[in-house]
C-alpha positions as CSV (number, residue, x, y, z in Angstrom):
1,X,6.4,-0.4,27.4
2,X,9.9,-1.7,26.0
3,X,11.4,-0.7,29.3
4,X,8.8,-2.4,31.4
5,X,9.4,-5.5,29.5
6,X,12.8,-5.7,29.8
7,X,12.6,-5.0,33.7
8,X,10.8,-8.1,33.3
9,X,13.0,-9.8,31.9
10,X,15.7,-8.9,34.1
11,X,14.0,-9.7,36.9
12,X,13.0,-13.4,35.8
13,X,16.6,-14.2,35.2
14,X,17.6,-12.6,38.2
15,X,14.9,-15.2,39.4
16,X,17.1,-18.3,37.6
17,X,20.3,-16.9,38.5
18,X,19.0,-17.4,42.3
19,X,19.1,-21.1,42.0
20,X,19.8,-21.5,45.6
21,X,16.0,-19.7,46.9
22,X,13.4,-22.3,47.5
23,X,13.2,-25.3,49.2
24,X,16.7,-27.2,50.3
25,X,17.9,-30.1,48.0
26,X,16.6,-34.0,49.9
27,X,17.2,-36.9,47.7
28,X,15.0,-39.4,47.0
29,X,14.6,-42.5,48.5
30,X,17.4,-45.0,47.0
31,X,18.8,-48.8,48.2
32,X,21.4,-49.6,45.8
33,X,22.0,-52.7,44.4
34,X,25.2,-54.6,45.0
35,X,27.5,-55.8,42.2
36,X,29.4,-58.6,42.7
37,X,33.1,-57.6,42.2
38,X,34.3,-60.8,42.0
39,X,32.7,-61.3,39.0
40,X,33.6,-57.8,37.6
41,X,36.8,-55.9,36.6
42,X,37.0,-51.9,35.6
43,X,36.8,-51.6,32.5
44,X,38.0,-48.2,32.1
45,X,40.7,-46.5,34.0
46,X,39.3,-43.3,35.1
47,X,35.9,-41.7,35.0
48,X,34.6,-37.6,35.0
49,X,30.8,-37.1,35.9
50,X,30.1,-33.7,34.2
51,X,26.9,-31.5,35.9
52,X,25.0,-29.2,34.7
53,X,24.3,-26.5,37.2
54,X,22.9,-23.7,34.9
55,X,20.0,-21.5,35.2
56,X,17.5,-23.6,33.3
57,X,18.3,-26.7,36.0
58,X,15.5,-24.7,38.2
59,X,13.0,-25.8,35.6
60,X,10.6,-28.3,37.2
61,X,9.8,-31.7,35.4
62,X,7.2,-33.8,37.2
63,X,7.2,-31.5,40.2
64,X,11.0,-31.5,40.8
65,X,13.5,-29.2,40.0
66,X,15.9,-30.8,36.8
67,X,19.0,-29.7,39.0
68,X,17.7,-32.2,42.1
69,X,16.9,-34.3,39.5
70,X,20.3,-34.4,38.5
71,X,21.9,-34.8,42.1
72,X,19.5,-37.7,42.4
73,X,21.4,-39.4,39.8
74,X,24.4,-38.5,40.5
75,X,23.6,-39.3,43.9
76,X,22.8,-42.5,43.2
77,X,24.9,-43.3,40.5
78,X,28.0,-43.0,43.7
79,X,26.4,-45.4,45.6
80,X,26.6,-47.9,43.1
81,X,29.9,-47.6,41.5
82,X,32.3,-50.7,43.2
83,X,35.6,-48.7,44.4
84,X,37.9,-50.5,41.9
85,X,41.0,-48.2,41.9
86,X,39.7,-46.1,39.0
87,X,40.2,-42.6,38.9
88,X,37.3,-40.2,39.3
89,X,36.6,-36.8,39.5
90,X,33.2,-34.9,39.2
91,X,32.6,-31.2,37.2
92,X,30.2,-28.9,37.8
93,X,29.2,-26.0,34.9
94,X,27.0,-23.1,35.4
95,X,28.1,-19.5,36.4
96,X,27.9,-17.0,38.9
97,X,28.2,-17.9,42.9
98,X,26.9,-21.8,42.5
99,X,29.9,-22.5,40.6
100,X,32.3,-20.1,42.7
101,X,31.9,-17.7,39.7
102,X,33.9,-20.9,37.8
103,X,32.6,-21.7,34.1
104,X,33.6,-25.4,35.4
105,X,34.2,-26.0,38.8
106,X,36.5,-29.4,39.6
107,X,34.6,-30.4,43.0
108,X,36.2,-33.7,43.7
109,X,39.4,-35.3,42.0
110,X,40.6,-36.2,40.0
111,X,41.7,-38.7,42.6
112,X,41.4,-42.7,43.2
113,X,37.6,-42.9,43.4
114,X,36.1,-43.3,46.6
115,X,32.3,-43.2,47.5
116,X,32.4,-40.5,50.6
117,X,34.8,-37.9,48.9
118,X,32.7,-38.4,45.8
119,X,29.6,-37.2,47.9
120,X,31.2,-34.3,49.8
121,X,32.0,-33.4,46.6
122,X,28.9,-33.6,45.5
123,X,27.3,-31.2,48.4
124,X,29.4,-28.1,47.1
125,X,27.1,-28.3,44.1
126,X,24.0,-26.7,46.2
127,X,22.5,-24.9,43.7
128,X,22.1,-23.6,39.6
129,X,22.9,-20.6,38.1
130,X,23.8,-18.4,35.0
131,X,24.5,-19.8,31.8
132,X,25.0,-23.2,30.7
133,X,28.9,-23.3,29.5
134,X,29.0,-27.2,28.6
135,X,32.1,-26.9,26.7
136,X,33.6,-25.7,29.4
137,X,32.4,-28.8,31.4
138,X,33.5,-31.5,28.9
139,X,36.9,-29.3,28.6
140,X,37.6,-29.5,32.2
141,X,36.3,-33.2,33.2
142,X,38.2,-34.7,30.2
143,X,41.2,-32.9,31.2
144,X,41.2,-34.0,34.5
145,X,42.2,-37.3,33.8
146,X,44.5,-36.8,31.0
147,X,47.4,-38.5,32.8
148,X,46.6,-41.9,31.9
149,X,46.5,-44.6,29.6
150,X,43.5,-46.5,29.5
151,X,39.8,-45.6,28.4
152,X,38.1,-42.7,30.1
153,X,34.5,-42.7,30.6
154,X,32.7,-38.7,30.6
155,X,29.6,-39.1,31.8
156,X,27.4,-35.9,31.4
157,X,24.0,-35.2,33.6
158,X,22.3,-32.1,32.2
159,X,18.9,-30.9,30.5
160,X,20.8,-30.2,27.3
161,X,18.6,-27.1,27.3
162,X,20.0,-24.1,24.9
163,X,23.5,-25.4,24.4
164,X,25.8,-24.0,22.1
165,X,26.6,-27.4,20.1
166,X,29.3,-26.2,17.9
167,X,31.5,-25.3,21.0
168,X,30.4,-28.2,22.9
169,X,31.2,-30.8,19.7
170,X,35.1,-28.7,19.2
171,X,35.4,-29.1,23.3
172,X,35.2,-33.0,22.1
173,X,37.1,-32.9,19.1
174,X,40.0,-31.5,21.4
175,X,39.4,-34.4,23.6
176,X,39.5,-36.7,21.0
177,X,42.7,-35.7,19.9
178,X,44.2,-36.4,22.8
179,X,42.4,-39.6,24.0
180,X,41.9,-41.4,20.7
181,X,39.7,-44.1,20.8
182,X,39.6,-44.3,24.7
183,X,37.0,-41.6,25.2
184,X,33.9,-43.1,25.6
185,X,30.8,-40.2,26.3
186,X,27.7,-41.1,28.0
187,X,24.9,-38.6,28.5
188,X,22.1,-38.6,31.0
189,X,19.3,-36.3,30.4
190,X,16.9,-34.7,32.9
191,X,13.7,-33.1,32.1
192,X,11.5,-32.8,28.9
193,X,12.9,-30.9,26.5
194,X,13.1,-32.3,23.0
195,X,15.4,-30.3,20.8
196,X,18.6,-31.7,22.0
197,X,18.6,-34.9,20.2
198,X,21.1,-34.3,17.6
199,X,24.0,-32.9,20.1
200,X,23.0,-36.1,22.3
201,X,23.7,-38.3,19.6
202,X,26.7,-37.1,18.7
203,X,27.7,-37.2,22.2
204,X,26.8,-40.6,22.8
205,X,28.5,-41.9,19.5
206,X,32.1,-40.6,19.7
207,X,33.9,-43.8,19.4
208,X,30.7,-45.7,18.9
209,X,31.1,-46.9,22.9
210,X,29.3,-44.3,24.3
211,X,25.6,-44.5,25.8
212,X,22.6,-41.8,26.1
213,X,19.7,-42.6,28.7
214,X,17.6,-40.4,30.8
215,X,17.3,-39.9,34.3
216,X,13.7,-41.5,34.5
217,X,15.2,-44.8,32.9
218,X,17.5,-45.2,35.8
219,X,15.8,-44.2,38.6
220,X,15.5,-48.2,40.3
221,X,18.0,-49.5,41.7
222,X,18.7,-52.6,39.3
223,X,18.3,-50.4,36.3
224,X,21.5,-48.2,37.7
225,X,23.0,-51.4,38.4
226,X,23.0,-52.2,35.2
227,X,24.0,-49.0,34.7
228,X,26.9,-48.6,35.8
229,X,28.2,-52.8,35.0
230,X,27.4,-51.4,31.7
231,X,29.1,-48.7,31.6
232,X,32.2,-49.2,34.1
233,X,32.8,-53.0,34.3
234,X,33.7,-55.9,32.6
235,X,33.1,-59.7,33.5
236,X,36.6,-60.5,35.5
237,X,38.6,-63.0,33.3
238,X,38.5,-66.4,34.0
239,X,41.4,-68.6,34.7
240,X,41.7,-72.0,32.7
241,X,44.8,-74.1,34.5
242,X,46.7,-76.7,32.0
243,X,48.4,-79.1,34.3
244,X,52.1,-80.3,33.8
245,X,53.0,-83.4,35.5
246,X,57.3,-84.4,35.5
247,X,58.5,-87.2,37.1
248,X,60.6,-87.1,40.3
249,X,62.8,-90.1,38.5
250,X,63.5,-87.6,36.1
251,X,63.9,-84.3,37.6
252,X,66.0,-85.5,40.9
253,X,68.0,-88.6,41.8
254,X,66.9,-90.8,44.1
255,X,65.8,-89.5,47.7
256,X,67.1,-85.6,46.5
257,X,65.4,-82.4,46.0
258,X,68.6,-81.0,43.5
259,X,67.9,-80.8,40.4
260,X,69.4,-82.7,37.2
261,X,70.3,-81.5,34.2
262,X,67.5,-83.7,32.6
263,X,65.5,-82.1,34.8
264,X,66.6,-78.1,33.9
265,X,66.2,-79.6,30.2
266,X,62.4,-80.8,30.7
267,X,61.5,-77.4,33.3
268,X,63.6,-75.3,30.4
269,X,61.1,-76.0,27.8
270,X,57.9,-75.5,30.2
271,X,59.6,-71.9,31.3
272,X,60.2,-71.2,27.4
273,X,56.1,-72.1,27.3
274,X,55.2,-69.6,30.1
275,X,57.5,-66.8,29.1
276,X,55.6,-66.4,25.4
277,X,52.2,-66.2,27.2
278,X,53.6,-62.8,29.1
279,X,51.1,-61.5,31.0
280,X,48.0,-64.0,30.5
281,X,50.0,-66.5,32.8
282,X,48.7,-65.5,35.7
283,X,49.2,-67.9,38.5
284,X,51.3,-71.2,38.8
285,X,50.9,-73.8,41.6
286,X,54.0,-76.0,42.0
287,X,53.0,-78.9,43.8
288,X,55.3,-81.8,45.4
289,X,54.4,-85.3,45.7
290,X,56.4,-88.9,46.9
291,X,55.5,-92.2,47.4
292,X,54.6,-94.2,50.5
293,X,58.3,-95.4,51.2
294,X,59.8,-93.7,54.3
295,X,57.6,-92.0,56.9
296,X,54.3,-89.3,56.2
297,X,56.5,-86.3,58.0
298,X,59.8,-87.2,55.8
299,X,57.6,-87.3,52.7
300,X,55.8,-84.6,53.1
301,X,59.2,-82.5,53.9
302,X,60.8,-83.4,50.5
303,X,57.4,-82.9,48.6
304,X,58.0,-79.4,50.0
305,X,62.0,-79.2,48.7
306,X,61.5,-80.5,45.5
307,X,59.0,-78.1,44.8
308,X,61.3,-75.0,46.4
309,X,64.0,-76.3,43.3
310,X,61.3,-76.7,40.6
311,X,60.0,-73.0,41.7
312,X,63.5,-71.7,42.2
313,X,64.5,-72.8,38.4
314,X,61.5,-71.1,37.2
315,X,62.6,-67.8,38.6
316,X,66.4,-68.3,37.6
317,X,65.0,-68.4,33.8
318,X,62.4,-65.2,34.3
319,X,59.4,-66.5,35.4
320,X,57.6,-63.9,37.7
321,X,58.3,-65.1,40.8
322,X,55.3,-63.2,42.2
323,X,52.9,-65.5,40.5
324,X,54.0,-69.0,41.8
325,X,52.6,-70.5,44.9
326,X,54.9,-74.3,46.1
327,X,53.2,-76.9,47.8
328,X,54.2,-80.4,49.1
329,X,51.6,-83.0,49.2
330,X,54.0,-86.0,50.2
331,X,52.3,-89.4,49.9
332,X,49.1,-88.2,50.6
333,X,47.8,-88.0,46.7
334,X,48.8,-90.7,44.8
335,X,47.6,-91.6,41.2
336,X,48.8,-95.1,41.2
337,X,49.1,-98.1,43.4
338,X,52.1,-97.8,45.8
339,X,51.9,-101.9,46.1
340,X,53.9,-102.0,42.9
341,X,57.2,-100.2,41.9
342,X,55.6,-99.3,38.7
343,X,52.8,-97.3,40.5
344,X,55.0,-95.6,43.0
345,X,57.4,-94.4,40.3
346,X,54.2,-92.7,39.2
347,X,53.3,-91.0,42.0
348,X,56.7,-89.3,42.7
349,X,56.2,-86.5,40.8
350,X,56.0,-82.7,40.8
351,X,52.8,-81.4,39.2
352,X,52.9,-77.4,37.5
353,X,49.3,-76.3,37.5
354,X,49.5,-73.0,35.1
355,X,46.6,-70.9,35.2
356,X,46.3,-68.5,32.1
357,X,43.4,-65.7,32.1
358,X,40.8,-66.2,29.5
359,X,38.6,-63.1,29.0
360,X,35.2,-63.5,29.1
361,X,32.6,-61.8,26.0
């Protein structure tokens, strides 16, 4: 009797370890939903999805297999994600011949994300088998990245079924000695099993920026959505211009576009402003304008130069000269009366628009 049983045995995990028999992966029906990327910016440099691809994926859960289940998501999940220049690359952990007899097998990346190689990656993930070496997973996706410098987002799809937690938890330990605070762990669970709440949780709250959802929570399209802005994105920082106006009369002498030394003196202390800002300076416009004496084409023409020597001060003293766009407007925009000498002493001026990058909560 003990040795019929353990035939049985054998063969039902011979049975698991055949992921592959049965009816060929089709995933569901999906239309993402678009996310605006002008309204977003990554939030994280580089991101690892982690699949589980172990024997107890071929468990069904509402009459489909855990492992489709999981491609689904993972699946859609790629068509959502905006190509931002992160870094991606996508793990799968099982054993035997659906992992090429890998504990973790790297099937795309890590590599500047992009949606196609993503999902021919994906395809080499065609079936589940063997044990269910998570640490290995975590190990490898986090590893992948390692190179740079900015938060890493490990986002783990699997039925958290019979996982060794204690080698799981020192697999992220390990991590978290090299990442610091930039890890962030998400986890995604598929199917219905119950007893995996406590290594989900402390998954989900290294670094307390980490998430834990299940696949039935995300299977619309605007819940993904959401998903992924969530998880991947940040509103883009908006850019609040303060707006410098100098006088002509006291940057240039009369009818020249060379500056003074008054004028160096006034742009020295505007440069000195900009400079201690760094990096949240992100654009300046440099913008010319005359008055009405002399014709529209000659105006416009030293509008233009007088802004080419404001702009080519700036850079002399260090301002990125990347950042600065010139612009003549002659006598088109005045903001005075050129009837009176008073008023068109006004409008010859040189306006510095200074746009500085205000992030957005």
């Amino acid at each position: 009797m003990a040795a019929f049983k353990k035939i049985l045995a054998l063969m039902a995990m011979g049975g698991m370890l055949a992921g592959c028999a049965g009816t060929p992966y089709s995933p569901t029906s999906f239309t993402p939903t678009g996310i605006d990327t002008s309204a977003y910016v990554a939030k994280i440099d580089a991101f690892v999805v982690v699949m589980d691809a172990s024997s107890s994926m071929n468990f069904d859960h509402e009459d489909r297999k855990n492992f489709y289940t999981a491609k689904d998501v993972v699946t859609h999940l790629n068509q959502t994600i905006p190509e931002l220049g992160y870094k991606a690359a996508l793990v799968g952990f099982g054993s035997g011949s659906c992992v090429n007899r890998e504990d973790a097998r790297v099937v795309y990346g890590p590599e500047t994300y992009q949606r196609t190689g993503f999902s021919d990656g994906l395809a080499l993930l065609e079936c589940a088998g063997g044990i269910t070496p998570m640490y290995e997973g975590v190990s490898t996706g986090g590893n992948a990245v390692k190179e740079g410098t900015g938060k890493v987002a490990l986002i783990v799809v699997s039925d958290f079924w019979q996982i060794n937690s204690d080698k799981v938890i020192n697999a992220i330990d390990t991590l978290k000695a090299d990442y610091g605070d930039r890890l962030c762990i998400h986890t995604i669970k598929v199917g219905d099993d119950e007893r995996s709440g406590d290594l989900i949780e402390a998954l989900a709250g290294v670094n307390s920026c980490g998430s834990s959802n299940d696949a039935a929570s995300l299977a619309s399209s605007s819940a993904m959505a959401a998903y992924v802005t969530d998880v991947l994105l940040q509103p883009a920082p908006v850019v609040r211009y303060e707006k410098n106006t100098l006088s002509a009369s006291a940057l240039f002498d009369h009818d020249k576009s060379v500056l003074k030394e008054d004028g160096k003196i006034a742009l020295h202390a505007l440069d000195e402003s900009i400079k201690s800002r760094a990096a949240s300076v992100v654009d300046i416009d440099v913008i010319g304008h005359t008055d009405s004496d002399g014709s529209e084409e000659y105006n416009m023409a030293l509008s233009i130069r007088r802004a080419e020597a404001v702009r080519d001060y700036m850079v002399s003293e260090g301002v990125d000269a990347s950042i600065i766009d010139i612009s003549g407007e002659g006598e088109s925009n005045p903001i005075a009366s050129n009837a009176t000498k008073e008023g068109r002493a006004e409008n010859r001026r040189v306006d510095i628009h200074v746009g500085i990058k205000q992030q957005v909560n």
